[in-house]
C-alpha positions in Angstrom: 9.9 -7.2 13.6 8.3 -3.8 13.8 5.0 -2.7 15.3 3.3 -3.1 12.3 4.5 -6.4 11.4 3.5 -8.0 14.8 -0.1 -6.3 14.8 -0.6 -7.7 11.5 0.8 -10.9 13.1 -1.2 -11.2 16.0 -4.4 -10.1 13.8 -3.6 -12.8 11.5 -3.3 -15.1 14.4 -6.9 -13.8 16.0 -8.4 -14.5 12.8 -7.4 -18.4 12.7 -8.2 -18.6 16.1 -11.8 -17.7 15.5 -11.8 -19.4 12.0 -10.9 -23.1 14.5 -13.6 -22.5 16.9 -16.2 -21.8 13.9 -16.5 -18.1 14.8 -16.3 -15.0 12.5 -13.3 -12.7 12.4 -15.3 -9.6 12.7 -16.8 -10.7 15.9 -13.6 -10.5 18.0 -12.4 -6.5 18.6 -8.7 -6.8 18.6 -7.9 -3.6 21.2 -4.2 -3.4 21.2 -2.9 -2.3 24.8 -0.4 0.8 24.1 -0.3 2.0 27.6 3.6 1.5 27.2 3.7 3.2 24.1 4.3 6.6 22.7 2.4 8.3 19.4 5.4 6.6 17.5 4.5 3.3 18.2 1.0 3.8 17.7 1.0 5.3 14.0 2.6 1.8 13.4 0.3 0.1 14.6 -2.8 2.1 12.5 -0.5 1.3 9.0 -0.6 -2.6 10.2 -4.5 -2.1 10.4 -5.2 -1.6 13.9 -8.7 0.7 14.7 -9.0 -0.1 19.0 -6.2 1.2 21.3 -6.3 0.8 24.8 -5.3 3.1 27.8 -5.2 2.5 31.8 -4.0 6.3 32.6 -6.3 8.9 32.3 -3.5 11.4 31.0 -2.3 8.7 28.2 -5.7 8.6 27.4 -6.1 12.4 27.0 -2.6 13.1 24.9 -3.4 9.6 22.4 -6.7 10.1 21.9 -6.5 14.3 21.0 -3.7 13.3 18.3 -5.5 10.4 17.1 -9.3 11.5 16.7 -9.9 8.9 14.4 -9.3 6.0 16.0 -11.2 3.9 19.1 -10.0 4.4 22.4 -10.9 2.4 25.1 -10.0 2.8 28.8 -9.1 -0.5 30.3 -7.5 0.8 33.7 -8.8 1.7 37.2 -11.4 4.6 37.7 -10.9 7.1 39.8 -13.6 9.5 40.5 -11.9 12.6 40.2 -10.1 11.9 36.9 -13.4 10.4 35.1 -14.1 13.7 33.2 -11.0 13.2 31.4 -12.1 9.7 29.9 -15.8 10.2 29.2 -16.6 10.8 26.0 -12.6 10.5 24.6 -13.4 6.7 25.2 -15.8 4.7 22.9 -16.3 2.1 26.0 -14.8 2.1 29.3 -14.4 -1.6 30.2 -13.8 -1.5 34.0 -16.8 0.4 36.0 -18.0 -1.9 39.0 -18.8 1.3 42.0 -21.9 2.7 41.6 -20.9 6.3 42.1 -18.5 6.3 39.4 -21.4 4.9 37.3 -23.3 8.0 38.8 -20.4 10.7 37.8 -20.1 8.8 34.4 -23.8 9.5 34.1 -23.2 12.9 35.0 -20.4 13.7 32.8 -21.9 12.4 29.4 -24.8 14.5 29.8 -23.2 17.5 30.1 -21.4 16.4 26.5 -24.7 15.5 25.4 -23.5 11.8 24.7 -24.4 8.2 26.1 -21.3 6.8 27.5 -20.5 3.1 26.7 -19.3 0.5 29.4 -18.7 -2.6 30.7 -19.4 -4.2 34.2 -15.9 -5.6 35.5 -16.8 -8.5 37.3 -14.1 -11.0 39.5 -15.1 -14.4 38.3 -11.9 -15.8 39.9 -12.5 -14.1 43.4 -8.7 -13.3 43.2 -8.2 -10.9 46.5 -5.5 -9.2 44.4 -8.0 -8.3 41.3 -10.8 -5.7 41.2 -14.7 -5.7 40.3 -17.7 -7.2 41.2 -18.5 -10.5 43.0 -20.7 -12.1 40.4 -23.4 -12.3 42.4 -23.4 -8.3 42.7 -23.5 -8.3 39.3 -27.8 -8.0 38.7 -27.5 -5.1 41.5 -25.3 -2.8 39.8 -26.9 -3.6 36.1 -30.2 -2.6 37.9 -28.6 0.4 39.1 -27.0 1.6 36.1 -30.3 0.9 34.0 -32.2 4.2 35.8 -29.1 6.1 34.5 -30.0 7.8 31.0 -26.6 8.8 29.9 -24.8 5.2 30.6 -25.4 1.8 28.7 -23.6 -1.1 29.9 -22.9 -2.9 26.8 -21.6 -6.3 28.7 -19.2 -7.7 31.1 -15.1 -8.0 31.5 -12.9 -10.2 33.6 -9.1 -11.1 33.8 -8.1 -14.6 34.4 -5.6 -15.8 36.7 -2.6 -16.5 35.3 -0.2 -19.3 34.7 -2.9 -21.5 33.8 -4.9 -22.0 30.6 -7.8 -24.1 32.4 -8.3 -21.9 34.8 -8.4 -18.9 32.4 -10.8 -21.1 30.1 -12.9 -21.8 32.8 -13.0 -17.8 34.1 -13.7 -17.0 30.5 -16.5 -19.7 30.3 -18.0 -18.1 33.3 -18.4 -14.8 32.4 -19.8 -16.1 29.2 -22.7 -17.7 31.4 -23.0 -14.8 33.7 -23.6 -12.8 30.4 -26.0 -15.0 29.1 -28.5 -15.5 32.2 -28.5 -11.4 32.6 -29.5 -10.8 29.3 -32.2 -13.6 29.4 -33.5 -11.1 31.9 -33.5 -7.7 30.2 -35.7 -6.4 28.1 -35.6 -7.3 24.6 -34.0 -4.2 23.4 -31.3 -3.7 26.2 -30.4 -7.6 25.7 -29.6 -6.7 22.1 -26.9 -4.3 23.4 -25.9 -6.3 26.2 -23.7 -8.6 24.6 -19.5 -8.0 25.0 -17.2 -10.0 26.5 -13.7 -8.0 27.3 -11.6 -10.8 27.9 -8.0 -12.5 27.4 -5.0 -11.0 27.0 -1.6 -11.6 25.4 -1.1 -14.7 27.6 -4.5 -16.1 27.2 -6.6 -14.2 24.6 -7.0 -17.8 22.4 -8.9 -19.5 25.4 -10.7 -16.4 25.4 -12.0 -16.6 21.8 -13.1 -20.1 22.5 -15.1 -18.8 25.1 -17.1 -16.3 23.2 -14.9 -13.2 23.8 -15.6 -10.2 21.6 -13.4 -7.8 23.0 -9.3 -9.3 23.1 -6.8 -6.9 25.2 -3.2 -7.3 23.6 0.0 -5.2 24.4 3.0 -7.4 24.7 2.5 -9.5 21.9 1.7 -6.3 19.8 4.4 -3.5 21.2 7.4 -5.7 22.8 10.0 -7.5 20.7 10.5 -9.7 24.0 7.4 -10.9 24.0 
């Protein structure tokens, strides 16, 4: 199978998924992960239909997103302060902010562009020592924190399960569903209305994601390896 033929696959396969939990299609953002993946692979994807591409290196980020203006990048990978420059703006959302100074120099950045920068709050429902973000109940602190920030809107919340286990993912995913829910019960009405994504599962676990309310799916393997 090419590229194309498993992203049309896998899209295929998102769709039924949502069409058995009694969800829309067009409410799950299919971001296919083409860290691993040249500009090749990547026009492949785009003729099987794919619009979202995700990056976790700020220089993949830079070379993808300059050759493919027309598409939505998002960067999915670990922020470091002095390379932050180089994703705001190229990204349309930047799913895993959790420090408040990167928040600060995200701030920073998209005003000198004139822009508001989209994110999400990464959050560590698992409590995994081996995975990133916030401690859920750190959560309120930094969206309070981010909210007196003018150029930044956090649009919602991402996790990764722990994997090898398709409760335990469920259960994550149900999790940040409910941590979603009580912090936009608490905002305003018009920041709840933009407070609602949920950047969760991945080629391993992306349908108990969708059962859980995801709107945002991460996929690579399944999309870009024939091994998978």
């Amino acid at each position: 199978m090419t590229t194309k033929e498993r992203y049309e696959g896998v899209r295929a396969e998102v769709d039924e998924e949502c069409r058995k939990v009694g969800r829309a299609s067009e409410e799950v953002t299919l971001v296919a992960v083409s860290k691993t993946v040249g500009p090749d692979d990547v026009a492949l994807a785009i003729e099987g239909g794919a619009t979202d591409f995700g990056e976790n290196r700020p220089d993949q980020l830079m070379m993808k997103a300059d050759q493919f203006t027309q598409l939505n990048w998002h960067f999915i990978g670990n922020i470091q302060s002095r390379r932050i420059r180089d994703i705001v703006g190229r990204a349309v959302l930047i799913h895993s902010l959790f420090e408040e100074s990167h928040a600060r120099k995200i701030d920073e950045c998209a005003r000198v562009l004139g822009i508001v920068q989209d994110v999400l709050l990464e959050v560590n429902v698992s409590g995994e020592a081996s995975k990133s973000g916030l401690e859920p109940d750190q959560v309120t602190g930094m969206l309070t924190a981010c909210e007196s920030l003018p150029n930044l809107r956090v649009r919602g919340l991402m996790t990764m399960a722990p994997q090898g286990d398709a409760d335990v993912a469920r259960k994550t995913f149900a999790d940040l569903r409910a941590l979603r829910d009580q912090l936009a019960a608490q905002l305003p009405p018009e920041k709840a209305a933009c407070f609602t994504e949920l950047s969760m599962g991945m080629s391993e676990d992306w349908r108990e994601a969708i059962a859980e309310g995801a709107t945002i799916v991460r996929i690579g393997r399944a999309i870009f390896s024939e091994s998978f």
